[in-house]
N, C-alpha and C positions, 0 to 999 in steps of 0.2 A: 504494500500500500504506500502512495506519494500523499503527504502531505504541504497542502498548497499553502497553507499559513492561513487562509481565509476561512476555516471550520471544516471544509471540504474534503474528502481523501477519493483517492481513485486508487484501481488499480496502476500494478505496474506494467502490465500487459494488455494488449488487446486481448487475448486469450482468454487470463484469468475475469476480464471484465463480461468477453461472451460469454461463460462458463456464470457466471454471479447472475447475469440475465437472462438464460434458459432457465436456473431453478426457481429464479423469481418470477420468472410467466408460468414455470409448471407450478407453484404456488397458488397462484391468482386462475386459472383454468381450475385447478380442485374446487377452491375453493366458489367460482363460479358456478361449475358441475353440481356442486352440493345444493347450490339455492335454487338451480333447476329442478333438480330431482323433487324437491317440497314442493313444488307449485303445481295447481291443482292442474293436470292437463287434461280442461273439459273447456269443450265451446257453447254455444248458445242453447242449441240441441238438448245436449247432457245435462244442462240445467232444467231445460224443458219438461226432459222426460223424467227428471228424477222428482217436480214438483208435480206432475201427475200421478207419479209411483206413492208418493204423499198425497195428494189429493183419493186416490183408489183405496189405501187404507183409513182414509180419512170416513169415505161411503160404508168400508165394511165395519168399522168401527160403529158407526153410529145403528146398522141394520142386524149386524150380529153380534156385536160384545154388550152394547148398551151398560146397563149395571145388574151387579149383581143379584140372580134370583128372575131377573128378568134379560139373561141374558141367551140364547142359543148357543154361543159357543163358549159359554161357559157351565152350560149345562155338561156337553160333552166334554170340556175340561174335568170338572165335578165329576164324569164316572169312570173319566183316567183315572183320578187318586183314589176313587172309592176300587177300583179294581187292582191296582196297586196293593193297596193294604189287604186287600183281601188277599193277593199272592203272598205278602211279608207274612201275614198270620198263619197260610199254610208251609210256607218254611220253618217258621216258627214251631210247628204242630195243630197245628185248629185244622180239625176234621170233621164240617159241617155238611156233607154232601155236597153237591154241585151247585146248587142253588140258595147257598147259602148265605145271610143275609148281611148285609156291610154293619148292621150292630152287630151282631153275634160275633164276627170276627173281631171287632173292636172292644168288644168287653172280655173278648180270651187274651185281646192284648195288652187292656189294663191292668188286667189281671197276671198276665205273667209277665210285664216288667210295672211291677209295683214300686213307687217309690214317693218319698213323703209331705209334695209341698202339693200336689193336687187339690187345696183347697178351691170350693168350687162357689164361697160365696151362698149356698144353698141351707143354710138353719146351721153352718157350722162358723169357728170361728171368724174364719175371714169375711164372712158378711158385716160381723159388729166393727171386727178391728182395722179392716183394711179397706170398707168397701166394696167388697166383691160381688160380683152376683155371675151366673153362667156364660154373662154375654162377653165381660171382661177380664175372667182371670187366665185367660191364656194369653193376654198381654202385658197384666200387670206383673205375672209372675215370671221372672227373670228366668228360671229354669228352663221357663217353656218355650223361651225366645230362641230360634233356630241360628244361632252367634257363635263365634269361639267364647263368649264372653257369659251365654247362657250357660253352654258345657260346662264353665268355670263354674258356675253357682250349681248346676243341678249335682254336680261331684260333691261340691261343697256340704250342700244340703244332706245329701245321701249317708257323708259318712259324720256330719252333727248332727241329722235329724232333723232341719229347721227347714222354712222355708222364708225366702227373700220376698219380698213385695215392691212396687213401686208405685207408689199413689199420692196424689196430692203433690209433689214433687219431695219426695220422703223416700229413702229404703229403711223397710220395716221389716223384722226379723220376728218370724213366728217359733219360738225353741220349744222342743218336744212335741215336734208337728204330727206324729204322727204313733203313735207307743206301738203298735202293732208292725213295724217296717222294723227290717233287719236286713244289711247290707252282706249279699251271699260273698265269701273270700276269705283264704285260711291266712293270706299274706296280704301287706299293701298293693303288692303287682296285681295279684287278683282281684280287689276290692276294686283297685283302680279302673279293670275292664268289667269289672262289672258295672261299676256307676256308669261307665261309657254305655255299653249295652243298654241298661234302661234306660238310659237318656234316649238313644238313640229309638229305642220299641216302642218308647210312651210319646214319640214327639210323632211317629208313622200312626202311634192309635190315635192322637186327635186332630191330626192333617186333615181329615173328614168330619168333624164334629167329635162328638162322643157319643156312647152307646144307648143315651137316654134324648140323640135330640129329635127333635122335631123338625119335618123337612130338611135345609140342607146344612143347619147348625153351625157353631162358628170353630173354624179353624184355627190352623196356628198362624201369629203371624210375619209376616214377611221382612229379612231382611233388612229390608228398605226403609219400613219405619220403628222396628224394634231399637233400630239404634239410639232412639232417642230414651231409651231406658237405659242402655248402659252409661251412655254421657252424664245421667243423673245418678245410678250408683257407684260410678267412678268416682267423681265428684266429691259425695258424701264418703264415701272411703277414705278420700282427702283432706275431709274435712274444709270442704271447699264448698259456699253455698250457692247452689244453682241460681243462673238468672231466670229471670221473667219470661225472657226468653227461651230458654231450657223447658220454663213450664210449658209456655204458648205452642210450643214446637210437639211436645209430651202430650197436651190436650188434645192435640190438632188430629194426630197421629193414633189416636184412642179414640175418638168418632168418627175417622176414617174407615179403623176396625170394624168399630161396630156397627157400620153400614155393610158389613160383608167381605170388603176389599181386605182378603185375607190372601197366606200365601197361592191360592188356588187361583184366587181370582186375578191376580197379578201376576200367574202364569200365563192366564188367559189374553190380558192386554201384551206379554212380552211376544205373542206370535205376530202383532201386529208389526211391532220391531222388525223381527225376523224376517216378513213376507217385503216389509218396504227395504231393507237391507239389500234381501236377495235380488228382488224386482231391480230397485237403481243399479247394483253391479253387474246383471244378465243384461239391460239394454247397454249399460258399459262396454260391455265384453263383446258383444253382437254386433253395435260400430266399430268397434276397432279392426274385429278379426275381416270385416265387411270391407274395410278400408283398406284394410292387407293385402286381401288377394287382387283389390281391382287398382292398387297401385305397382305390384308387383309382377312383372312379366313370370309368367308360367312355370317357364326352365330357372329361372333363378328362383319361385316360391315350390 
């Protein structure tokens, strides 16, 4: 390198300076190439068609999902999972004939993964203490939430006995929830896949309701808005007091429940997802390949 005295330095070669400007144009090309590659490469068309592909979900959304109980393809969703559980319970062992009835499978599978925070709000404790009643203790009760964070509590539960609540923006702890529950395991390891196991068998028996409901009874629920139960008993774990917000978001998300939109029924709206996904990258895929062969001579494609 010459230094010119003005701040400047150059090479001492032409060489070395062509050599310094080919990696700094294959620099600036990558790094070109890279901002190409992000950018969305659709034209008018492709917007076109992917805002009909949304508009077409849009018609069967409103003709066949509607809302829950009054929906048609949530009817047929509703007896995926009822057929489901019915296959879980004859793996299980439930040997009801051929025609046998989505309760009956579901009260063999209450019954054989039993476990102790099932308050149901119905003349038992958790009506007085927590609020309960049938329509909302599969969302108040943290066990029942389908989360990594539910699994925590329902293990929890299983091997103190108690049951977690969330209500009111509160986690409230029910101890010796249940005197008749004994967790099967000669060792921690075992106890450990046991609590798994019932979690897992009691959360398949009320994905459909439970064995006592009426019509198409309330599930477990989803995901999507159980999370708003763990950010409150995290919280309070912390000792950290939920905001207003916390609650509004809590409330919100528990009248949504209880209007049905459980995890069923939010399978039900995720096919509309699905159908508009597939549809915009099928007319995707259908121009491009369309455009391939009529830009491309024969012997070369």
């Amino acid at each position: 390198m010459v230094d010119t005295g003005t701040g400047f330095n150059f090479s001492s070669s032409i060489e070395s300076e062509l050599t310094k400007y080919h990696f700094e144009l294959d620099e600036l090309n990558e790094t070109t190439d890279s901002f190409n590659i992000i950018q969305p490469d659709c034209d008018r068309l492709d917007y076109g068609l992917a805002i009909s592909a949304g508009a077409l979900c849009g018609i069967i959304d409103i003709f066949l999902v509607g809302k829950p109980e009054k929906s048609p393809l949530g009817d047929i969703t509703d007896k995926w999972f009822e057929n489901r559980t019915k296959d879980f319970a004859k793996l299980s062992g439930w040997n009801d004939g051929k025609n046998g009835s989505t309760s009956s499978a579901i009260r063999f599978l209450e019954t054989k993964f039993k476990i102790p925070y099932d308050q149901r709000g119905a003349g038992d404790a958790g009506q007085f203490i927590f609020g309960l009643n049938p329509t909302n203790h599969h969302f108040k009760s943290l066990a029942h939430n389908p989360t990594l964070l539910g699994l925590f509590f329902s293990i929890l539960d299983q091997f103190t006995n108690q049951s977690h609540f969330v209500t009111e923006n509160e986690l409230i702890v029910l101890q010796r929830a249940d005197d008749g529950f004994e967790l099967r395991g000669a060792d921690v390891i075992s106890k450990l896949f046991s609590a798994f196991v019932n979690w897992f068998g009691h959360i398949i028996s009320d994905i459909s309701g439970s064995s006592t409901s009426k019509g198409r009874g309330m599930g477990i629920p989803s995901p999507l808005w159980s999370w708003t139960n763990d950010i409150i008993a995290i919280k309070r774990k912390l000792s950290i007091k939920p905001s207003e917000f916390d609650k509004f978001v809590n409330d919100l998300s528990l009248k949504i429940f209880n209007q049905g939109y459980d995890i069923r029924f939010q399978a039900t709206q995720t096919i509309l997802v699905m159908i508009n996904e597939l549809v915009t990258r099928l007319f995707y895929s259908v121009r491009r390949l369309v455009k391939y062969f009529a830009d491309t001579e024969k012997k070369t494609a």
